[in-house]
N, C-alpha and C positions, 0 to 999 in steps of 0.2 A: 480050690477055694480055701482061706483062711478061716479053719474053724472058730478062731477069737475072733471074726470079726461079725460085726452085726448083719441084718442079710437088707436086701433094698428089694420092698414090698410093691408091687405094681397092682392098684386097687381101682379099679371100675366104678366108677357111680352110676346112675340113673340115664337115660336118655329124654328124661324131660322129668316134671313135678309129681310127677306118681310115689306113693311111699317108696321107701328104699329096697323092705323086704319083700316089695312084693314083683321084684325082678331082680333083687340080689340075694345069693345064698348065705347061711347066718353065716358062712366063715367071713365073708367081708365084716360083719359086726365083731366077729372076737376079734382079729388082728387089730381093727380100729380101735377098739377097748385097751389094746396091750400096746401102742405106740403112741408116743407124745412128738415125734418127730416126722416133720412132713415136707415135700417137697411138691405145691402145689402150682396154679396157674394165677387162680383170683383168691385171695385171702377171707373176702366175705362169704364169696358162693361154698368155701371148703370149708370152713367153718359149719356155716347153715350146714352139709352134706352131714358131717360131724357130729353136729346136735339132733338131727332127725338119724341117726342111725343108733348114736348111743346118747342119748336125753341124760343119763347120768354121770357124764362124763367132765372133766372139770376143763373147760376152757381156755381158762388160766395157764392150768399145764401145757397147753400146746405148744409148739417150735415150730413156725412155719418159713418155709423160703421160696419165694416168689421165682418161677420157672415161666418167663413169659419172652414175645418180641425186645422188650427193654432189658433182657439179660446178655450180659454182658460175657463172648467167649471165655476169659482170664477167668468169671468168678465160678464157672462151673468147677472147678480144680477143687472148692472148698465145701461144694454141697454133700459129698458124703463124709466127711472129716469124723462124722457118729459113728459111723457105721466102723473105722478103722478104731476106734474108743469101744466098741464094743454091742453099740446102740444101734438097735434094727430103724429103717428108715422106708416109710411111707412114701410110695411116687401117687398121688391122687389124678385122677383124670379129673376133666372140668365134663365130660360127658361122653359117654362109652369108656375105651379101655386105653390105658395110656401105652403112648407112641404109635397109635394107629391114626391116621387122620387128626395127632395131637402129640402136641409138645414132649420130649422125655426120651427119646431115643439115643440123646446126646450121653443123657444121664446112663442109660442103660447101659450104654457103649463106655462108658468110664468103667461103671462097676464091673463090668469084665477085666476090664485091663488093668483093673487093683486086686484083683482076687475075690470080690465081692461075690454073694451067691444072689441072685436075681429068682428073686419068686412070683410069675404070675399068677394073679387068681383071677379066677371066674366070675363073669361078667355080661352084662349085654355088647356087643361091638355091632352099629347100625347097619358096616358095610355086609360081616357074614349074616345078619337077620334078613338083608337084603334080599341075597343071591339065596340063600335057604328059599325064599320064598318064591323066585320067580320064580322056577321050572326055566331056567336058561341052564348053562354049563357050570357043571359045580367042581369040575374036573382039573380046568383050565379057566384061568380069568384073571385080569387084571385090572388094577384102582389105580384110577390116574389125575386122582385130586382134583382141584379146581382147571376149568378150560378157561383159554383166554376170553379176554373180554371182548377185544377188537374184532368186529364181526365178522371181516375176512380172513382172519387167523382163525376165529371159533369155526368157522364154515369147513376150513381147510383140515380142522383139527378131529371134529367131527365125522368129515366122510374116512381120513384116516382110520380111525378108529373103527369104523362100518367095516373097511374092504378089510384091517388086522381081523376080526370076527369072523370075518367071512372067511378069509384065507387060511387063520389055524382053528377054526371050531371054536374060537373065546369069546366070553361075554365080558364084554368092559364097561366097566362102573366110573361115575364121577357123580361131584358134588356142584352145587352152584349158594351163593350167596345166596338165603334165604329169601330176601327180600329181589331178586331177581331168577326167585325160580318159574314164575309163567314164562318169562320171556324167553328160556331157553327150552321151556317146553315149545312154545311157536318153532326157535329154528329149528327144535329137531324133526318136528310134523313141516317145515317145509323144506332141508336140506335133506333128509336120509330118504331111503327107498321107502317105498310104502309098505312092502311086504318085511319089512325090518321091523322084528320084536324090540319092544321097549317096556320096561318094567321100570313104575316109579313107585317107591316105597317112600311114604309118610308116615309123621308122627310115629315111631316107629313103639312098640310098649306100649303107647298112651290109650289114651278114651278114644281120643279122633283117629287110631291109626287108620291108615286108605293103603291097601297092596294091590297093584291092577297090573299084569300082562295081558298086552295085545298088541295088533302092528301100526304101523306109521298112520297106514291110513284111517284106521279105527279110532286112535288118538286123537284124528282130525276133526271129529263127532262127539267128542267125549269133553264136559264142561266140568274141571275143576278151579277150584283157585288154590293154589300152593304160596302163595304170595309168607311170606315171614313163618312158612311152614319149615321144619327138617326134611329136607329130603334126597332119599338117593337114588339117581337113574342110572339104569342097567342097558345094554343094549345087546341084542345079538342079530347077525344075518346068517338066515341057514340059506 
Protein backbone atom coordinates (compact mmCIF):
# COMPACT_ATOMS: atom_id res chain seq x y z
CA UNK A 1 0.00 0.00 0.00
CA UNK A 2 1.09 3.75 -0.68
CA UNK A 3 1.51 5.21 2.65
CA UNK A 4 0.95 9.02 0.92
CA UNK A 5 -2.03 7.78 -0.27
CA UNK A 6 -5.49 8.34 1.36
CA UNK A 7 -7.26 4.96 2.31
CA UNK A 8 -11.04 4.13 0.74
CA UNK A 9 -13.32 3.85 3.86
CA UNK A 10 -16.26 1.07 3.33
CA UNK A 11 -18.97 2.53 5.86
CA UNK A 12 -22.37 0.64 6.62
CA UNK A 13 -25.45 2.39 7.27
CA UNK A 14 -28.79 1.35 8.76
CA UNK A 15 -31.02 -1.36 7.44
CA UNK A 16 -34.01 0.59 7.51
CA UNK A 17 -35.19 4.29 9.66
CA UNK A 18 -34.04 3.41 13.08
CA UNK A 19 -31.40 5.98 14.52
CA UNK A 20 -27.92 5.26 13.25
CA UNK A 21 -26.40 4.71 16.71
CA UNK A 22 -28.36 2.59 17.78
CA UNK A 23 -27.10 -0.25 15.32
CA UNK A 24 -23.99 1.51 14.37
CA UNK A 25 -20.85 1.74 16.44
CA UNK A 26 -19.58 5.40 17.19
CA UNK A 27 -16.49 4.65 14.95
CA UNK A 28 -18.84 4.92 11.96
CA UNK A 29 -19.56 8.55 13.39
CA UNK A 30 -15.75 9.73 13.72
CA UNK A 31 -14.71 8.67 10.33
CA UNK A 32 -17.88 10.35 8.88
CA UNK A 33 -16.94 13.53 11.02
CA UNK A 34 -13.24 13.43 9.27
CA UNK A 35 -14.21 12.72 5.51
CA UNK A 36 -15.80 15.29 3.08
CA UNK A 37 -15.35 12.73 0.36
CA UNK A 38 -17.76 10.25 -0.71
CA UNK A 39 -18.53 7.68 -3.17
CA UNK A 40 -22.31 6.97 -2.66
CA UNK A 41 -25.36 5.22 -4.53
CA UNK A 42 -28.51 8.02 -4.07
CA UNK A 43 -27.07 11.53 -3.27
CA UNK A 44 -30.21 12.47 -1.02
CA UNK A 45 -30.65 9.18 0.93
CA UNK A 46 -26.38 9.69 1.85
CA UNK A 47 -26.85 12.93 2.74
CA UNK A 48 -30.00 12.33 5.12
CA UNK A 49 -27.47 9.21 6.56
CA UNK A 50 -24.91 12.16 7.05
CA UNK A 51 -27.03 14.46 8.90
CA UNK A 52 -28.55 11.92 11.23
CA UNK A 53 -25.24 10.57 12.22
CA UNK A 54 -23.24 13.87 12.49
CA UNK A 55 -26.24 16.95 12.77
CA UNK A 56 -23.01 19.13 13.10
CA UNK A 57 -21.53 18.52 10.06
CA UNK A 58 -21.37 21.16 7.31
CA UNK A 59 -23.03 19.83 4.08
CA UNK A 60 -21.73 22.18 1.93
CA UNK A 61 -18.39 20.43 2.58
CA UNK A 62 -19.41 17.31 1.05
CA UNK A 63 -17.86 15.71 -2.38
CA UNK A 64 -20.18 13.16 -3.38
CA UNK A 65 -19.97 10.74 -6.58
CA UNK A 66 -22.89 8.98 -7.69
CA UNK A 67 -21.91 4.91 -7.89
CA UNK A 68 -25.12 3.50 -9.36
CA UNK A 69 -26.67 1.29 -12.58
CA UNK A 70 -26.13 4.79 -14.77
CA UNK A 71 -22.36 4.67 -14.06
CA UNK A 72 -20.56 4.39 -16.54
CA UNK A 73 -17.34 1.62 -16.72
CA UNK A 74 -14.50 4.41 -18.18
CA UNK A 75 -15.69 6.84 -15.21
CA UNK A 76 -14.71 4.44 -12.43
CA UNK A 77 -10.90 5.27 -13.40
CA UNK A 78 -11.54 8.70 -11.79
CA UNK A 79 -13.40 7.96 -8.41
CA UNK A 80 -10.48 7.60 -6.30
CA UNK A 81 -8.26 10.26 -7.91
CA UNK A 82 -8.40 11.86 -3.71
CA UNK A 83 -7.42 9.14 -2.42
CA UNK A 84 -3.96 9.26 -4.89
CA UNK A 85 -3.80 13.46 -3.63
CA UNK A 86 -3.79 12.28 -0.33
CA UNK A 87 -7.51 12.43 0.68
CA UNK A 88 -9.24 9.51 2.47
CA UNK A 89 -12.46 8.50 0.75
CA UNK A 90 -15.89 7.28 1.95
CA UNK A 91 -17.62 4.01 0.04
CA UNK A 92 -21.31 4.65 1.63
CA UNK A 93 -23.85 1.76 1.41
CA UNK A 94 -27.28 2.78 0.62
CA UNK A 95 -28.12 -0.08 3.30
CA UNK A 96 -26.10 -2.86 5.03
CA UNK A 97 -22.37 -2.89 4.21
CA UNK A 98 -21.08 -2.06 0.78
CA UNK A 99 -20.26 -4.51 -1.92
CA UNK A 100 -22.36 -7.19 -0.36
CA UNK A 101 -25.68 -7.51 -2.07
CA UNK A 102 -24.75 -3.67 -3.21
CA UNK A 103 -22.90 -1.68 -5.47
CA UNK A 104 -18.83 -1.00 -4.74
CA UNK A 105 -16.98 -3.86 -5.38
CA UNK A 106 -15.95 -2.56 -8.64
CA UNK A 107 -14.53 0.26 -6.49
CA UNK A 108 -12.87 -1.91 -4.06
CA UNK A 109 -11.23 -4.01 -6.79
CA UNK A 110 -9.67 -0.70 -8.21
CA UNK A 111 -8.24 0.34 -4.85
CA UNK A 112 -6.35 -2.78 -4.78
CA UNK A 113 -4.87 -2.55 -7.80
CA UNK A 114 -3.73 1.24 -7.19
CA UNK A 115 -2.13 0.61 -3.90
CA UNK A 116 -5.04 1.93 -1.93
CA UNK A 117 -5.57 0.54 1.74
CA UNK A 118 -9.31 -0.59 1.97
CA UNK A 119 -10.69 -0.23 5.32
CA UNK A 120 -13.89 -2.06 6.39
CA UNK A 121 -15.87 -1.01 9.34
CA UNK A 122 -18.36 -2.59 11.16
CA UNK A 123 -21.81 -2.69 10.48
CA UNK A 124 -25.23 -4.38 10.19
CA UNK A 125 -25.11 -6.83 6.77
CA UNK A 126 -29.01 -8.40 6.50
CA UNK A 127 -27.47 -11.60 4.88
CA UNK A 128 -24.95 -12.59 7.97
CA UNK A 129 -27.95 -11.22 10.59
CA UNK A 130 -29.90 -13.73 8.63
CA UNK A 131 -27.93 -17.00 8.90
CA UNK A 132 -26.79 -15.96 12.66
CA UNK A 133 -30.31 -16.35 13.15
CA UNK A 134 -31.73 -19.20 11.75
CA UNK A 135 -29.98 -22.26 13.44
CA UNK A 136 -29.28 -23.47 9.64
CA UNK A 137 -25.40 -23.94 8.65
CA UNK A 138 -23.15 -21.23 9.60
CA UNK A 139 -20.24 -23.30 8.39
CA UNK A 140 -21.03 -23.49 4.75
CA UNK A 141 -23.55 -21.35 2.90
CA UNK A 142 -24.10 -19.53 0.00
CA UNK A 143 -26.08 -16.09 -1.42
CA UNK A 144 -27.33 -16.24 -4.55
CA UNK A 145 -28.93 -12.97 -4.97
CA UNK A 146 -32.07 -12.48 -6.71
CA UNK A 147 -33.87 -15.74 -8.56
CA UNK A 148 -35.27 -15.57 -11.78
CA UNK A 149 -38.47 -14.24 -12.36
CA UNK A 150 -39.78 -16.68 -15.00
CA UNK A 151 -41.60 -19.30 -13.15
CA UNK A 152 -40.16 -22.17 -14.71
CA UNK A 153 -36.68 -21.07 -14.29
CA UNK A 154 -37.62 -19.96 -10.61
CA UNK A 155 -39.01 -23.54 -10.02
CA UNK A 156 -35.96 -25.23 -11.63
CA UNK A 157 -33.75 -22.66 -9.73
CA UNK A 158 -35.18 -23.36 -6.54
CA UNK A 159 -35.34 -27.29 -6.34
CA UNK A 160 -31.44 -26.83 -7.52
CA UNK A 161 -30.69 -25.06 -4.64
CA UNK A 162 -32.73 -27.71 -2.31
CA UNK A 163 -30.78 -30.98 -3.65
CA UNK A 164 -27.05 -28.19 -3.43
CA UNK A 165 -28.25 -28.14 0.42
CA UNK A 166 -28.95 -31.39 0.63
CA UNK A 167 -25.99 -32.82 -1.16
CA UNK A 168 -23.13 -30.61 0.78
CA UNK A 169 -24.88 -29.68 4.23
CA UNK A 170 -25.41 -25.61 2.87
CA UNK A 171 -27.79 -23.33 3.61
CA UNK A 172 -28.68 -21.07 0.59
CA UNK A 173 -29.87 -17.64 0.90
CA UNK A 174 -31.62 -15.22 -1.57
CA UNK A 175 -33.40 -12.19 -1.96
CA UNK A 176 -36.60 -11.35 -3.82
CA UNK A 177 -37.96 -7.76 -4.91
CA UNK A 178 -39.71 -6.59 -1.98
CA UNK A 179 -42.84 -5.92 -3.41
CA UNK A 180 -42.98 -9.76 -4.60
CA UNK A 181 -41.87 -11.25 -1.58
CA UNK A 182 -45.33 -13.31 -0.76
CA UNK A 183 -45.39 -14.65 -4.07
CA UNK A 184 -42.13 -16.43 -3.83
CA UNK A 185 -43.01 -17.36 -0.38
CA UNK A 186 -46.28 -19.49 -2.23
CA UNK A 187 -43.50 -21.18 -4.63
CA UNK A 188 -41.38 -22.03 -2.16
CA UNK A 189 -44.47 -23.80 0.17
CA UNK A 190 -45.38 -25.40 -3.02
CA UNK A 191 -42.07 -26.44 -5.08
CA UNK A 192 -39.61 -27.55 -2.15
CA UNK A 193 -40.02 -30.65 0.02
CA UNK A 194 -42.08 -30.29 3.02
CA UNK A 195 -39.69 -31.42 5.46
CA UNK A 196 -37.29 -28.56 3.90
CA UNK A 197 -36.30 -25.85 6.56
CA UNK A 198 -36.83 -22.28 5.52
CA UNK A 199 -35.86 -19.24 7.44
CA UNK A 200 -37.30 -15.80 6.56
CA UNK A 201 -35.75 -13.06 8.08
CA UNK A 202 -37.58 -9.55 8.04
CA UNK A 203 -37.25 -6.02 8.71
CA UNK A 204 -34.10 -6.93 9.92
CA UNK A 205 -32.80 -4.22 13.17
CA UNK A 206 -36.22 -2.52 12.98
CA UNK A 207 -39.41 -2.40 15.40
CA UNK A 208 -41.24 -4.98 13.06
CA UNK A 209 -38.34 -7.42 12.83
CA UNK A 210 -40.23 -11.22 12.22
CA UNK A 211 -37.26 -14.16 12.38
CA UNK A 212 -39.14 -17.54 11.88
CA UNK A 213 -37.44 -21.17 11.11
CA UNK A 214 -39.55 -24.06 10.20
CA UNK A 215 -40.40 -26.62 7.38
CA UNK A 216 -42.07 -26.26 4.07
CA UNK A 217 -44.98 -27.60 5.34
CA UNK A 218 -45.32 -25.46 8.51
CA UNK A 219 -44.99 -22.44 6.19
CA UNK A 220 -48.07 -23.67 4.62
CA UNK A 221 -50.11 -22.75 7.80
CA UNK A 222 -48.33 -19.72 8.78
CA UNK A 223 -50.07 -16.21 7.48
CA UNK A 224 -47.63 -13.46 6.92
CA UNK A 225 -47.66 -10.65 4.61
CA UNK A 226 -43.99 -9.59 3.64
CA UNK A 227 -45.41 -7.68 0.66
CA UNK A 228 -42.76 -4.30 0.35
CA UNK A 229 -41.16 -5.83 3.52
CA UNK A 230 -36.95 -6.53 3.51
CA UNK A 231 -36.44 -9.64 3.36
CA UNK A 232 -34.09 -12.64 3.33
CA UNK A 233 -34.98 -16.47 2.80
CA UNK A 234 -32.78 -19.10 3.88
CA UNK A 235 -33.29 -22.60 3.04
CA UNK A 236 -31.78 -25.89 4.07
CA UNK A 237 -32.61 -29.85 3.44
CA UNK A 238 -31.13 -32.18 6.17
Amino acid sequence: MNPEYGKLYLIPTRLGDNPPLEVLPLSIKKIIEQLDDYIVENEKSARRFIKRVSPGKSQGSLKLKLLNKYTQKNELNHFLDECKEGISIGLLSEAGCPAIADPGSDIVKLAHENGIQVVPLVGPSSIILSLMSSGMNGQSFTFNGYLPIEHSERKSTLKRLEKLSFDQNQTQIFIETPYRNNKILEDICSILHPDTRVCIACDLTLPTEYIKTTTVNEWKHIKIDLHKRPTIFLIHKD
